[in-house]
C-alpha positions in Angstrom: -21.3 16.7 11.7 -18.3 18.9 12.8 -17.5 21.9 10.8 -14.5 20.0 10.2 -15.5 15.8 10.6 -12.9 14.8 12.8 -11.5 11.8 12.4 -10.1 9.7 15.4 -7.1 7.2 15.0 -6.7 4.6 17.1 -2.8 3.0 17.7 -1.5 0.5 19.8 1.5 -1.8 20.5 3.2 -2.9 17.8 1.8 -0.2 15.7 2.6 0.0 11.7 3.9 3.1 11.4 2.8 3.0 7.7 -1.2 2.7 8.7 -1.0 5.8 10.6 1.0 8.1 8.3 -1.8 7.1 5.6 -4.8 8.6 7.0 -2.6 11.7 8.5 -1.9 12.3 5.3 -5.0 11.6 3.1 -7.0 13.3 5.3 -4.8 16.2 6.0 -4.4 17.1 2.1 -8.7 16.9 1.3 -9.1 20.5 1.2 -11.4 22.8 -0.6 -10.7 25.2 -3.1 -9.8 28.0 -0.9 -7.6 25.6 0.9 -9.6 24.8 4.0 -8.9 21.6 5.7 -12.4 19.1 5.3 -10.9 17.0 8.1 -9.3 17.3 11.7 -7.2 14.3 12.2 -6.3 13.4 15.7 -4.6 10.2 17.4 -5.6 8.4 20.6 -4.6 5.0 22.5 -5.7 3.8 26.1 -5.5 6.1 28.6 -3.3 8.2 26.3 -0.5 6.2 26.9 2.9 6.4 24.7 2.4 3.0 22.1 5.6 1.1 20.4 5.7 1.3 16.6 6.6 -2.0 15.1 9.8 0.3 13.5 11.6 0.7 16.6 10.0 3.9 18.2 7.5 5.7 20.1 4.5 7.6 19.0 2.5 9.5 22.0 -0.8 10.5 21.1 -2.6 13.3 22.7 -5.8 11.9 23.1 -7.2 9.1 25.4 -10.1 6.0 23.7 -12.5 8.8 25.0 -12.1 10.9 21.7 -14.2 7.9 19.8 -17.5 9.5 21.2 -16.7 13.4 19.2 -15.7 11.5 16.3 -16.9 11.0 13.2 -14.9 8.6 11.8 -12.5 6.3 13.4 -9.6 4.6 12.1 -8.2 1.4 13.5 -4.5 1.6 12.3 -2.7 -2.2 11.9 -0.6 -3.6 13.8 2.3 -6.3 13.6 2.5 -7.8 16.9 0.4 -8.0 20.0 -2.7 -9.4 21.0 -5.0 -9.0 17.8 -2.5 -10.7 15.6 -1.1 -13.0 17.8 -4.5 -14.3 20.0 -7.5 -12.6 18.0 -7.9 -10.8 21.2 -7.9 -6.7 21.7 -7.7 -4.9 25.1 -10.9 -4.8 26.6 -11.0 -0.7 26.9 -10.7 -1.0 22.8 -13.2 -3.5 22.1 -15.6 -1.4 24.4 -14.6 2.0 22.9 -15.5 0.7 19.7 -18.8 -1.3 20.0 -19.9 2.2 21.4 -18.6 4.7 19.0 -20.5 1.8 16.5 -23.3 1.8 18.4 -23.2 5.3 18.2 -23.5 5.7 14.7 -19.8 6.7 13.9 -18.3 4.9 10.9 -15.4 2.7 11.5 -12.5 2.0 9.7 -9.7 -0.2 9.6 -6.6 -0.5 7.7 -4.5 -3.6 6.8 -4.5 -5.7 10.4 -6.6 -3.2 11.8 -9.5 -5.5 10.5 -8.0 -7.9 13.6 -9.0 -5.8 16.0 -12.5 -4.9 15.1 -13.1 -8.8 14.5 -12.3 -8.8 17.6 -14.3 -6.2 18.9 -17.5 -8.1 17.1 -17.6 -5.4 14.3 -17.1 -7.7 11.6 -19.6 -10.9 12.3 -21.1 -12.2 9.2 -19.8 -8.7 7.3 -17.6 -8.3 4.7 -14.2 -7.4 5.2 -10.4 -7.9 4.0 -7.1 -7.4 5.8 -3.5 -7.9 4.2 -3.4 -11.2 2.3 0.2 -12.5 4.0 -2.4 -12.3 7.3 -5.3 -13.7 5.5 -5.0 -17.5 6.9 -4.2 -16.3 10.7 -7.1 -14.0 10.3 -9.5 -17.1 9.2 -8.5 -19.0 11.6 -9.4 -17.0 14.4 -12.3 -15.6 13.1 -14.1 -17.7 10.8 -17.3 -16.0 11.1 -16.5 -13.0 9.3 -17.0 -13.2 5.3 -13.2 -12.6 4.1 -11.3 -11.5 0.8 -8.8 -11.0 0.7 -8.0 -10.7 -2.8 -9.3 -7.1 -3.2 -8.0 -3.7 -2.1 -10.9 -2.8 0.4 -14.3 -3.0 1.4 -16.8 -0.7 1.7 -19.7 -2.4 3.7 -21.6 1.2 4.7 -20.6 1.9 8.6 -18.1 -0.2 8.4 -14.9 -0.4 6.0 -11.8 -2.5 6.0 -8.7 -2.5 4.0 -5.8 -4.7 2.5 -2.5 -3.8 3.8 -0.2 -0.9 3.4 -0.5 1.3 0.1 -4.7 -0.4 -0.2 -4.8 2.1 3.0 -4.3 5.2 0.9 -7.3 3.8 -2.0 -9.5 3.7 1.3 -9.1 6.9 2.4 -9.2 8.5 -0.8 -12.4 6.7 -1.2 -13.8 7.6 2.2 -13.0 11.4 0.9 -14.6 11.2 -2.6 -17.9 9.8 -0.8 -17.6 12.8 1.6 -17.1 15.7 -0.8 -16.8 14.5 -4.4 -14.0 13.5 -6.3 -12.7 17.0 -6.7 -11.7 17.0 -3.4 -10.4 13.4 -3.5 -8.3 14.1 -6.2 -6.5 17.2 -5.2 -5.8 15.2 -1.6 -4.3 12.9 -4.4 -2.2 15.3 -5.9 -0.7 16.9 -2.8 0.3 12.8 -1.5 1.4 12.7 -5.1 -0.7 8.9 -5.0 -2.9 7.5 -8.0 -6.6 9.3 -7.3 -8.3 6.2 -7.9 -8.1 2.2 -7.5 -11.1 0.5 -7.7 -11.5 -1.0 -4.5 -12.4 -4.9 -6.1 -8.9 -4.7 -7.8 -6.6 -7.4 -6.6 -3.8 -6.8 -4.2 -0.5 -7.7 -6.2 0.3 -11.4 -4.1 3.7 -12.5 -4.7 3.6 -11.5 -8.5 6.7 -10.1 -10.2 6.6 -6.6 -11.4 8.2 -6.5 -14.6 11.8 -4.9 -15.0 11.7 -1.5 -16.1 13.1 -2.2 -19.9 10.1 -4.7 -20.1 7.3 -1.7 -18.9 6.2 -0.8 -22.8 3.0 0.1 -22.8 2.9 3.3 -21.0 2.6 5.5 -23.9 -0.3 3.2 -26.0 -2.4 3.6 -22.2 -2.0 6.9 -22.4 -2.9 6.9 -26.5 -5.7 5.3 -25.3 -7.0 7.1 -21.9 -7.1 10.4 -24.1 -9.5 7.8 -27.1 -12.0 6.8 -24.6 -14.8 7.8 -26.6 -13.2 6.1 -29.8 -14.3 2.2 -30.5 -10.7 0.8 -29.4 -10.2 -2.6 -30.3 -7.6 -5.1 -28.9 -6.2 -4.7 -32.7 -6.1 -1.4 -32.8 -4.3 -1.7 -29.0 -1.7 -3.8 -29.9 -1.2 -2.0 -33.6 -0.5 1.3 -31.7 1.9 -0.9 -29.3 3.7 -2.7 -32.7 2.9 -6.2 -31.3 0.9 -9.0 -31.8 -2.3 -9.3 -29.7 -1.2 -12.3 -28.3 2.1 -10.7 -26.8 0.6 -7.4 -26.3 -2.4 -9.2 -23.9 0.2 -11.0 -22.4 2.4 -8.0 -21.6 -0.5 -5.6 -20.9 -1.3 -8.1 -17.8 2.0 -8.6 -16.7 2.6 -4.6 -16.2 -1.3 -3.8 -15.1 -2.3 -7.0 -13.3 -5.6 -7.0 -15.6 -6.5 -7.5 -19.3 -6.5 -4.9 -21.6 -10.5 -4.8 -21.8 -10.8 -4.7 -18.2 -8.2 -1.6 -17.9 -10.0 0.2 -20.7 -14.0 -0.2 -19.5 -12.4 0.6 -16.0 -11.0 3.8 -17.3 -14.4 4.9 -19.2 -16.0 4.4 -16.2 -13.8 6.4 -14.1 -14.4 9.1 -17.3 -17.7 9.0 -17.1 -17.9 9.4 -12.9 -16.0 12.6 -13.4 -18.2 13.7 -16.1 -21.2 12.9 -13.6 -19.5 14.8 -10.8 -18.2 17.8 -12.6 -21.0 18.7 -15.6 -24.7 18.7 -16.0 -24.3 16.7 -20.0 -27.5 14.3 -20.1 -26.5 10.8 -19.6 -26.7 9.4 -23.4 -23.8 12.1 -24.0 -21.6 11.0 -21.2 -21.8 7.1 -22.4 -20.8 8.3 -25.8 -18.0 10.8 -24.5 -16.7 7.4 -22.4 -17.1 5.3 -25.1 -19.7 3.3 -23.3 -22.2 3.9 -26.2 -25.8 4.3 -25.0 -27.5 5.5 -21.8 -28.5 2.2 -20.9 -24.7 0.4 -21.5 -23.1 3.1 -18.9 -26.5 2.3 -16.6 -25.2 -1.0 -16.5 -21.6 -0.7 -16.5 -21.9 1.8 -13.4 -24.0 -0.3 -11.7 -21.7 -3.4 -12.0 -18.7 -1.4 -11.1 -20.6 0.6 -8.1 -23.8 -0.2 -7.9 -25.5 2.6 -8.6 -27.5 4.4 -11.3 -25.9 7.2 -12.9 -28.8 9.8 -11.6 -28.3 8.2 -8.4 -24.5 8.8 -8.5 -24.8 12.6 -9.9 -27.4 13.0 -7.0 -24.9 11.5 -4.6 -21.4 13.3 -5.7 -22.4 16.4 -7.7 -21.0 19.5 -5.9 -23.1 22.5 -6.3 -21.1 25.7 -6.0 -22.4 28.0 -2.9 -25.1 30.5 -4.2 -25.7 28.5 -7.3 -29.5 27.9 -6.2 -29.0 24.7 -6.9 
């Protein structure tokens, strides 16, 4: 790997602007403590030539489909016209570009309609993949063969990765940085984008639902009561007492403003707990479940390996950063 792993997006007609802002940004801001860039970030099109963004300009990358083979990652950015979208077809030069930089090992990337063109490059056959659900029913149709949902935010299938559309773009790349230097890192790229750290990538993408008007968001404060409780036995009672309302309208309003139940928010919020205590300390594992709230060594085993699918010594193995000169 590079001293910095470079990262290689791809653009072409009818570019969404939005797709390759994302992963300029996200991987711009991971940086270490001292400040040091983890990424170069570099754009490239066929034969470097000057592309059309969907918005109404240019963008002229510096860098010709040749870049794929010094790359370590590549990004396919989406696209709302052209080929891809419109035939399930992608410019020869692309199609070959990628097969080789997968051939080659690199891991490839996609975000939103981006998932048209490596379908359509033959990276996606009988893998798992999603793409913006508006496209969803185009993308079927012209490729059936690939195994679709597109009811989650994105899709980590090892070498290959693929995201719903726009802001899922941004919970890609942050998670393509946490698996790359630890959620330290992922989190402070969060906090320069000023963007939520973490979305678990089976979440649903909001379809059509209405987000409720800003007098009806309630609940902020008893989620925060209850993020800072994790370790605490929290009921649904004891949810909706700290909220003033009923269960029945607090479940009900808890969804409407989260997209999820109130027991799915809180076990996904012990487990996020518990991954930064796995990350960031050396506790045993029986007093990281109780600090989460998840109880015993063998409840967070299991919780972690529904959510991740992983063991927690696995995932301390995998994501622990050992300072330099630590001996460890």
């Amino acid at each position: 790997m590079h001293e910095q792993h470079l990262v290689a997006i791809v653009v072409m007609d009818g570019l969404v602007p939005f797709d390759l802002g994302t992963p300029t940004q996200i991987f711009g801001a991971a940086r270490d403590e001292s400040g040091h860039r983890k990424y170069k970030v570099l754009v490239c099109s066929p034969d470097a030539r000057p592309v059309e963004a969907s918005a109404g300009f240019k963008v002229m990358p510096d860098h010709g489909l040749e870049l794929l083979g010094s790359a370590d990652t590549v990004v396919v950015a989406g696209v709302h016209r052209g080929d891809p979208v419109e035939r399930g077809t992608v410019d020869p030069r692309v199609k070959d570009a990628l097969q080789a930089a997968h051939k080659a090992g690199k891991r490839v990337m996609s975000i939103c309609t981006g998932a048209f063109v490596l379908a359509a490059a033959g990276l996606l056959d009988e893998r798992p993949a999603t793409t913006h659900w508006w496209w969803a029913e185009r993308f079927r149709e012209f490729f059936p063969q690939v195994k679709l949902d597109a009811d989650v935010l994105f899709v980590d299938d090892g070498d290959v990765l693929t995201s719903a559309g726009v802001g899922a773009g941004i919970d890609l790349c942050l998670h393509v940085v946490r698996t790359d230097f630890g959620s330290e890192v992922a989190n402070r790229a969060a906090r320069r984008s000023v963007v939520p750290p973490w979305r678990d990538g089976g979440q649903a993408q909001y379809i059509e639902r209405p987000l409720p008007r800003p007098a009806d968001a309630t609940l902020a404060a008893t989620r925060s009561w209850a993020a800072e409780r994790l370790d605490a036995p929290l009921s649904l009672h004891d949810l909706a007492a700290h909220a003033s309302m009923s269960v029945r309208t607090f479940t009900r309003r808890f969804r409407e403003e989260t997209g999820v139940s109130p027991a799915r928010w809180l076990l996904q919020r012990r487990v996020d707990h518990a991954r930064a205590l796995l990350e960031s300390t050396d506790l045993p594992v029986e007093v990281v479940a109780r600090r989460c709230g998840l109880g015993t060594a063998a409840g967070l085993r299991q919780h972690l390996q529904n959510t991740i699918g992983v063991a927690p010594s696995a995932y301390r193995r995998t994501f622990r950063v050992v300072p330099e000169g630590s001996g460890g």
